[in-house]
DRENLO-27279 format. One line per 3 residues: their letters; for each residue x, y, z of C-alpha. Coordinates in Angstrom, 2 decimals, padded with zeros to 5 digits, always signed. Example, Ala and Ser with C-alpha at 12.3 -4.5 7.8 and 13.67 -1.06 7.14 Angstrom:
<atoms>
as) +012.30 -004.50 +007.80 ~ +013.67 -001.06 +007.14
</atoms>
This chain:
<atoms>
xxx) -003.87 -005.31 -050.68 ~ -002.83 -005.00 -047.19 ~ +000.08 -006.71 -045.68
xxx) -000.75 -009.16 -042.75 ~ +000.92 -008.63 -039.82 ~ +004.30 -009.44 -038.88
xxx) +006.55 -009.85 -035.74 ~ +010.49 -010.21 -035.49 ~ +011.89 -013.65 -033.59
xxx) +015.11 -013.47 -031.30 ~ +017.00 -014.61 -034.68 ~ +015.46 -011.39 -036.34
xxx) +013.35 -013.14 -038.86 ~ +010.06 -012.41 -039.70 ~ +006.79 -014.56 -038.49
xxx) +003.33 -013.67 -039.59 ~ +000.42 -013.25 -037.27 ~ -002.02 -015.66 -036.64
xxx) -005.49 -015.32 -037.42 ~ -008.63 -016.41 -035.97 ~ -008.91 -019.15 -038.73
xxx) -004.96 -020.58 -038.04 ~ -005.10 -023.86 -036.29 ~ -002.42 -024.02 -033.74
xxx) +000.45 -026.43 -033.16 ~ -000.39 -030.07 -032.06 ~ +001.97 -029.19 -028.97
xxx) -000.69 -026.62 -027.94 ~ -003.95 -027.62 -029.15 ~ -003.83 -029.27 -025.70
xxx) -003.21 -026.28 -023.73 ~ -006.41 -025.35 -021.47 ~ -005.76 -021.72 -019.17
xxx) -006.00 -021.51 -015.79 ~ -009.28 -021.13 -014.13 ~ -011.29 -023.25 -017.41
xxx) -010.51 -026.54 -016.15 ~ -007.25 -027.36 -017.34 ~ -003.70 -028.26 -016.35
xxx) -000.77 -026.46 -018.22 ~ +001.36 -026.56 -021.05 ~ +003.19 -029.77 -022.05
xxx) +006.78 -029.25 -022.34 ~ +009.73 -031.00 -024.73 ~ +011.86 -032.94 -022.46
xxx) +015.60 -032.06 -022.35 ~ +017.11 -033.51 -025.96 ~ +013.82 -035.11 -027.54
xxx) +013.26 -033.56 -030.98 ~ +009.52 -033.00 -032.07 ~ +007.47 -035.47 -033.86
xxx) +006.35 -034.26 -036.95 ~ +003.02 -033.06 -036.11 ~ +004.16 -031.32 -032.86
xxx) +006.28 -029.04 -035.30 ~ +005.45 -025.02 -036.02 ~ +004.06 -024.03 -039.31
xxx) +006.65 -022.86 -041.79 ~ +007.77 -019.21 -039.89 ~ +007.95 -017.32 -043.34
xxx) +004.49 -018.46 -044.25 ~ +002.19 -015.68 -044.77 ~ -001.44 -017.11 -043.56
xxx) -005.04 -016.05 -044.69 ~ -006.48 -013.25 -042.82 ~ -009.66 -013.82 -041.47
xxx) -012.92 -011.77 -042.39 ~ -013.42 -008.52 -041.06 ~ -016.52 -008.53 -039.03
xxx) -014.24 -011.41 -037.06 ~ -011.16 -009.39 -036.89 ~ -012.71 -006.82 -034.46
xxx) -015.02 -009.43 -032.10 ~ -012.06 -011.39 -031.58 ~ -008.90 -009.04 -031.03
xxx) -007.99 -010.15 -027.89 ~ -008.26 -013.75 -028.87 ~ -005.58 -012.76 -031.91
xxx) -003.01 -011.38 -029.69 ~ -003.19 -013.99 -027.21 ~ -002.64 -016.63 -030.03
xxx) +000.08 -014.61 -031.31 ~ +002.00 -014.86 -028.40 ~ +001.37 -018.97 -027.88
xxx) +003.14 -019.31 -031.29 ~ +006.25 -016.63 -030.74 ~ +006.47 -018.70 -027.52
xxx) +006.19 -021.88 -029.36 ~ +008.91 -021.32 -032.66 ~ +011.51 -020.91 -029.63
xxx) +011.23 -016.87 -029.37 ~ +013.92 -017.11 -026.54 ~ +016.61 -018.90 -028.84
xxx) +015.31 -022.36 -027.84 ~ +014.55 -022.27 -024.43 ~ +012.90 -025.49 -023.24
xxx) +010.54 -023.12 -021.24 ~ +007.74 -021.11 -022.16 ~ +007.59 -017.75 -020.79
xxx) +003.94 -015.83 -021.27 ~ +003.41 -012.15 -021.27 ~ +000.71 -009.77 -020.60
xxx) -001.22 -009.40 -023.78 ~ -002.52 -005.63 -023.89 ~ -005.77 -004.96 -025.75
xxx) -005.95 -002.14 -027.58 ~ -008.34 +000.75 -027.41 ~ -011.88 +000.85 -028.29
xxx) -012.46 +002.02 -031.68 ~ -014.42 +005.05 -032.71 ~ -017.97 +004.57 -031.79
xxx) -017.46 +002.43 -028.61 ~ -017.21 +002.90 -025.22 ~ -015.36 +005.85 -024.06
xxx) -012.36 +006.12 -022.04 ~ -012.40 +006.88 -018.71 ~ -011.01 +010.00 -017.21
xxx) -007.79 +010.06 -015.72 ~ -006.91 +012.33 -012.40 ~ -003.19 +012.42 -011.86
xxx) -002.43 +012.48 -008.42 ~ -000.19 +016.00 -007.09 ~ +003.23 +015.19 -006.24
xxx) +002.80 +015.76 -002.71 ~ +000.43 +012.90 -002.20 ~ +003.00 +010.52 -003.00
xxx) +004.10 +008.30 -006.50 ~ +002.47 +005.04 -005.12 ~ -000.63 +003.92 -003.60
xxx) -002.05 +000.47 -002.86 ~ -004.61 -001.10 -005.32 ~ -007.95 -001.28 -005.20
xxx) -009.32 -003.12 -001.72 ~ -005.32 -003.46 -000.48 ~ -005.24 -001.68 +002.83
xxx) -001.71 -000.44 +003.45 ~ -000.76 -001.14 +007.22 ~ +001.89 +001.27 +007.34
xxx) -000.34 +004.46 +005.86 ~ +000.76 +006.93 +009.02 ~ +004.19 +005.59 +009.18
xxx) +003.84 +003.98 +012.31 ~ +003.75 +000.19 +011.32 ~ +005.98 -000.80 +014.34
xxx) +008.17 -002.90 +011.48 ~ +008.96 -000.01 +010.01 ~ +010.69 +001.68 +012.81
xxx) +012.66 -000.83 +013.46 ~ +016.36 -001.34 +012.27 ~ +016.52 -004.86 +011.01
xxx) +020.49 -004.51 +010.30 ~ +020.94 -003.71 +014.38 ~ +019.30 -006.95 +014.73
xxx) +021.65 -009.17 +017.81 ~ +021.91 -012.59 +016.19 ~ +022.12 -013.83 +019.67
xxx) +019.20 -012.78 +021.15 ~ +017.32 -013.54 +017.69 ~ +013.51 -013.24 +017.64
xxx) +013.42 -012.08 +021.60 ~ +015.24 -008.63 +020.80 ~ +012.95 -008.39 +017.70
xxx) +009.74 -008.56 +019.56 ~ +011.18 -006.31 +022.53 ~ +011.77 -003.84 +019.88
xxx) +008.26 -004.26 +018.03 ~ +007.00 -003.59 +021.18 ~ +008.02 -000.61 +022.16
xxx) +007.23 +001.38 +019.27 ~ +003.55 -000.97 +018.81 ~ +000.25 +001.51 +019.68
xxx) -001.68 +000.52 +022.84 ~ -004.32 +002.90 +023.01 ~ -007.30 +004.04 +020.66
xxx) -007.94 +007.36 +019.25 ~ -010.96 +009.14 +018.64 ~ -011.44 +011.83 +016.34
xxx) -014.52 +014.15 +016.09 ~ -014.40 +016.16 +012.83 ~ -016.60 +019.50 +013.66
xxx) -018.36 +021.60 +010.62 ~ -018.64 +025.39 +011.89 ~ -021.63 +026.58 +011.83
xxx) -023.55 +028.61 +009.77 ~ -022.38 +031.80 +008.58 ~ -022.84 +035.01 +006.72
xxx) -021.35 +033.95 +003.45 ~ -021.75 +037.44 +001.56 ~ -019.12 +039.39 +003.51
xxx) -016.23 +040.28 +001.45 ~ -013.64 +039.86 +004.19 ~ -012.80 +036.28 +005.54
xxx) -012.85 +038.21 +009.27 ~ -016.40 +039.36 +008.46 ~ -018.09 +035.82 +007.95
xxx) -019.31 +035.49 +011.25 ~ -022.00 +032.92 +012.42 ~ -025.37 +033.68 +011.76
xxx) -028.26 +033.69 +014.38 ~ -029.15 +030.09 +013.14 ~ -025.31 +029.72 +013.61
xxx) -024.96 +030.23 +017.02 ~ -027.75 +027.80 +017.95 ~ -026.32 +025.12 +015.98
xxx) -023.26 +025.32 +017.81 ~ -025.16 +025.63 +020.97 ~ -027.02 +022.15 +019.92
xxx) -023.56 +020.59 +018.79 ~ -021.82 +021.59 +022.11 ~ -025.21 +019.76 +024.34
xxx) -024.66 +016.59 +022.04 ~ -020.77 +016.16 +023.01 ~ -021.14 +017.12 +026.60
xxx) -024.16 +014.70 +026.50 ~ -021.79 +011.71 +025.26 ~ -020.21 +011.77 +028.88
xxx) -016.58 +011.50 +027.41 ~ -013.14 +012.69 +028.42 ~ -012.28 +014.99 +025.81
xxx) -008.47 +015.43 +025.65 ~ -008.29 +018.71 +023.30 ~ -010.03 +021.02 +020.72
xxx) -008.11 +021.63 +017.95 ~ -009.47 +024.41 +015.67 ~ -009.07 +026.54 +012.34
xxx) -007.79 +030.02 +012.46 ~ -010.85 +031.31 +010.43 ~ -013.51 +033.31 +012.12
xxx) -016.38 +030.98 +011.71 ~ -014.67 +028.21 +013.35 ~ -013.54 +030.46 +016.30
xxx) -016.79 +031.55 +017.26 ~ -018.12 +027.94 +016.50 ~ -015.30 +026.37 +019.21
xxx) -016.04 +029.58 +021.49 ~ -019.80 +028.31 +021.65 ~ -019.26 +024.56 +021.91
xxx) -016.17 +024.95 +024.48 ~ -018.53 +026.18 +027.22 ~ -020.33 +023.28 +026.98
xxx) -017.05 +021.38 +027.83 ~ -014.87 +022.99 +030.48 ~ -011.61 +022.46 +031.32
xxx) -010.95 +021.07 +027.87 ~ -007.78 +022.26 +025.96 ~ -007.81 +025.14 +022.94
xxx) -005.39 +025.05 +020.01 ~ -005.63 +027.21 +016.71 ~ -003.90 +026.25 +014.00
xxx) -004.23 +027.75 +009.93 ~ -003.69 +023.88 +008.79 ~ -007.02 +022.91 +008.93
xxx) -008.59 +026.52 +007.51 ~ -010.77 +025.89 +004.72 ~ -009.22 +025.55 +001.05
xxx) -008.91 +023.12 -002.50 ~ -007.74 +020.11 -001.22 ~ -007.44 +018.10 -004.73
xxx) -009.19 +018.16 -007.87 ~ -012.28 +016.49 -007.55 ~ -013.23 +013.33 -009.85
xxx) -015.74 +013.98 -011.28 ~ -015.73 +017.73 -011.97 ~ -018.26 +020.29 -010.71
xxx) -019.54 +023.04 -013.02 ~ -020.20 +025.49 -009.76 ~ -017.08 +025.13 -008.34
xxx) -014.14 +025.87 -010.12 ~ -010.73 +026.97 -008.12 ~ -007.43 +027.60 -010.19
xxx) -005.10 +025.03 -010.53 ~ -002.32 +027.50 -007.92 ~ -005.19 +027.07 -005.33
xxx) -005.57 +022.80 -005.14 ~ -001.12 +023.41 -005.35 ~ -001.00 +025.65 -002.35
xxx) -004.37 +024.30 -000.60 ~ -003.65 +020.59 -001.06 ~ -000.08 +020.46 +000.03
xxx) -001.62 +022.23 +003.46 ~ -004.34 +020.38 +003.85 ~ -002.28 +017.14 +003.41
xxx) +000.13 +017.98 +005.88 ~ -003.08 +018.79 +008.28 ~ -004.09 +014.95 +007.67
xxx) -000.27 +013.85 +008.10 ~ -000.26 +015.42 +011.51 ~ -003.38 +015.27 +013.12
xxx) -004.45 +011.88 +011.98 ~ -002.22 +008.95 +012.87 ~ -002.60 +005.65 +015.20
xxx) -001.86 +006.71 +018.90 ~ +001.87 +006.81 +020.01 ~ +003.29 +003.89 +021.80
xxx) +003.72 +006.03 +024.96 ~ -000.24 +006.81 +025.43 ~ -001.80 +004.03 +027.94
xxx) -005.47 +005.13 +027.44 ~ -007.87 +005.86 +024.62 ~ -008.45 +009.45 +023.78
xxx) -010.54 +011.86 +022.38 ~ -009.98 +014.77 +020.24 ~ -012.07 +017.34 +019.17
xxx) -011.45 +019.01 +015.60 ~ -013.35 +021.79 +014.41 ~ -012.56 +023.05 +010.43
xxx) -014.33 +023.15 +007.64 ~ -016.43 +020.91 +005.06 ~ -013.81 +020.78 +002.20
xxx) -010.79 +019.48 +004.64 ~ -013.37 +017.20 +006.86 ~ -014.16 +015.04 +003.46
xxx) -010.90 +014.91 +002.22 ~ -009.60 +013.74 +005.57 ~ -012.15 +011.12 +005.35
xxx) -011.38 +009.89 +002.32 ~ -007.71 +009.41 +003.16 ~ -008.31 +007.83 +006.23
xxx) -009.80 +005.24 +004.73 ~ -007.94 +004.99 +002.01 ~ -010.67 +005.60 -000.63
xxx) -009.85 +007.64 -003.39 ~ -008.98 +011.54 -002.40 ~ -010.44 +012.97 -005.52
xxx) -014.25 +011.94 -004.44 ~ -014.11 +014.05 -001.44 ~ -016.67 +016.36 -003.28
xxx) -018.95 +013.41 -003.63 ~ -019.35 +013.37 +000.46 ~ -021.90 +016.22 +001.93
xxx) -022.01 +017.86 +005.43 ~ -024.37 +019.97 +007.40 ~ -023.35 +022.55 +009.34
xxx) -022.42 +021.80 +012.93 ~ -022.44 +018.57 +012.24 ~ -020.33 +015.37 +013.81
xxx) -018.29 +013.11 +012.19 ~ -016.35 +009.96 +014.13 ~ -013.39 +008.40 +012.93
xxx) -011.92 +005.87 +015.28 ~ -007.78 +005.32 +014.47 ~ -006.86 +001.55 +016.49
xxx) -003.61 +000.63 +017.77 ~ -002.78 -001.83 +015.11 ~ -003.89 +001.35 +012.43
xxx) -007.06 +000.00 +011.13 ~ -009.31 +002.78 +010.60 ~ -013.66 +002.97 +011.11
xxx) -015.81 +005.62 +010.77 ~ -018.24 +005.42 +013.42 ~ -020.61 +008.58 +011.81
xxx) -020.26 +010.86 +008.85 ~ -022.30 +014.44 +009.26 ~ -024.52 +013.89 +011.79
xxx) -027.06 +016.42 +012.77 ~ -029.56 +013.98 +014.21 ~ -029.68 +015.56 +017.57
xxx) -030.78 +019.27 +015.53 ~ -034.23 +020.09 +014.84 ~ -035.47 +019.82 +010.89
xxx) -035.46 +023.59 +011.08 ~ -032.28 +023.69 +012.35 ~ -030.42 +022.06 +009.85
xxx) -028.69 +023.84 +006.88 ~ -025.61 +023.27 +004.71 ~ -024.45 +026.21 +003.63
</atoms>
C-alpha cells in the first residue's frame, strides 16, 4: 500500500496531506481568493483560543486518499490546500498571521503537453532582463536618473539641484536610424573580398540611393561594414548624397549574432561563431544605437549600411523583443529599415525592409 503524503511542521512533526475529499477547517471554509469575489482570511485575535469547531484536524491523522482519476485533474487544487492547512496548524510556531507561498505545479506527465524549449541567454547579453511587456527606461544607459549621484545631493538646495542635474544629462533631440541591406551579391566566391555586387546589385543600390536623396533629409553620416559588398553598396548610394560623412567599421560586418529560437535546419553555425559573433555584434548595438546625447540640439539622421543577420538582431533589441527571434524577421536586399530612438528613450520602428520604391523584378533576398 502506498504511504500518503507527509510534510514536517516548524516543531518537526509530521502532518499528512490533504486530499481532494478532506474538508477544511471551519476557520477557512470561509476563505474566498482574490479576484472570485471574496474578502480575505479571518484571523484569531491576539489571546482568544479557538472554539471547538474552528480547531485543525488531529496533525498525526493519516486521511483517505482520494481516487486516482481525481488525483491527477486536481493537483494544483491539492497543493494549494496543503499549504492553507500548514498555514493553519501554526507552521510558523504560532504566529497570529498567515503567510502564503507560491504553490509550484509540477510537470506534465508522460503523454501531455510538452515542455517548452529553453534558450539561455550568452553571458554578454547580460543576467537580467525585464519581463514580458515591461519596457526598461534605462536600456542604453542613459536614463538621466541614472547618471546622477544621489549621495552628492545639497540638502539645501533640495529638489532644485536635482532637476538642474536631471537636466543636463536629459536627451533633447531625436535620432534617426536607417538600417541599409547591401545589395545583391555573388555569393559563390570563395573569398569574402571576391563577393562583389552583382549587376542586379548595383541597380538596387542605385534605386536605394534615389529613395534617400528623394526623402529631402539632412543626413548626418554613413556608417558602414568593412566587407566588400557593403563598400561597393555605400560607394553607389553615397553619390546620391554628397557631402555626407563615410565611416567603416568591422562591428557591424556580417556574423551569428545569437542562437536563434526556434532552430533552422539550413543554417547551422558552431557554437565558437554565435561566442565570437554575438559579443561583436552586441557591442555594435551598444554603440551605435542609444537615445541622442544631451549636448545635440537637433534631430539627426544616420545612415547604417551592414548586413541582414546584424540589421534583425538590432531590431529586436531595440525594441526589446526577444533577441533569439531575429531569424524570424526577413529582408530584401537594398532594402530600408527606420528606427526612430526619442529623447526620453522610447523606441518606434517607422519601416522594416522596405523595397517598395524597387521594381518586382528588382527585388531579391539573397
Amino acid at each position: 500500500m502506498t504511504s500518503t503524503p507527509a510534510f514536517r511542521t516548524g516543531s518537526g512533526e509530521k502532518v499528512s496531506a490533504l486530499s481532494r475529499t478532506t474538508p477544511l477547517p471551519l476557520c477557512f471554509r470561509k476563505l474566498i481568493l482574490p479576484g472570485r469575489g471574496g474578502t480575505s482570511v479571518p484571523a484569531l485575535s491576539a489571546g482568544r483560543k479557538r472554539a471547538p469547531e474552528e480547531s485543525c484536524p488531529p496533525r498525526r491523522a493519516v486521511l483517505p486518499r482520494a481516487p486516482a482519476r481525481s488525483r491527477r485533474a486536481t493537483g494544483a487544487g491539492m497543493a494549494f490546500r496543503q499549504a492553507l492547512q500548514l498555514a493553519a496548524c501554526g507552521l510558523a510556531g504560532g504566529s497570529a498571521a498567515v503567510l502564503f507561498s507560491a504553490v509550484a505545479v509540477g510537470k506534465p506527465r508522460a503523454g501531455g503537453d510538452a515542455e517548452p524549449r529553453v534558450v539561455e541567454a550568452p553571458a554578454w547579453a547580460g543576467s537580467a532582463r525585464p519581463g514580458p511587456g515591461v519596457w526598461d527606461s534605462n536600456w542604453d544607459r542613459r536614463e538621466p536618473l541614472s547618471l546622477v549621484n544621489l549621495r552628492k545631493r545639497n540638502l539645501e538646495s533640495g529638489e532644485e539641484e536635482l532637476a538642474s542635474r536631471l537636466d543636463h544629462y536629459k536627451a533633447k533631440a531625436t535620432r534617426h536610424i536607417f538600417l541599409i541591406r547591401h545589395s545583391q551579391y555573388h555569393v559563390d566566391a570563395s573569398q569574402e573580398k571576391d563577393r562583389t555586387l552583382t549587376p542586379l546589385g548595383r541597380e538596387q543600390a542605385e534605386l536605394t540611393g534615389l529613395r534617400l536623396a528623394s526623402l529631402g533629409l539632412k543626413f548626418n553620416k554613413i556608417v558602414h561594414s568593412s566587407m566588400t559588398r557593403a563598400i561597393e553598396t555605400t560607394d553607389i548610394i553615397s553619390k546620391h548624397l554628397p557631402g555626407v560623412s563615410k565611416v567603416s567599421t568591422d562591428l557591424l560586418r556580417e556574423g551569428a549574432p545569437i542562437e536563434p529560437d526556434p532552430p533552422v535546419s539550413h543554417w547551422k553555425p558552431e557554437a565558437v561563431q554565435y561566442y565570437e559573433d554575438g559579443a561583436r555584434i552586441e557591442a555594435a548595438f551598444r554603440n551605435y544605437i542609444h537615445r541622442a546625447d544631451a549636448k545635440q540640439q537637433e534631430d539627426s539622421y544616420e545612415i547604417f549600411i551592414c548586413h541582414a543577420n546584424v540589421i534583425r538582431y538590432i531590431v529586436c533589441r531595440a525594441l526589446q523583443f526577444p533577441p533569439e527571434g531575429w531569424l524570424r524577421l526577413s529582408l530584401n536586399n537594398g532594402s530600408i529599415t527606420h528606427l526612430v530612438v526619442r529623447p526620453d528613450g522610447r523606441v518606434a520602428l517607422r519601416a522594416l525592409g522596405d523595397t517598395g520604391f524597387m521594381p518586382p523584378d528588382k527585388i531579391s533576398r539573397s
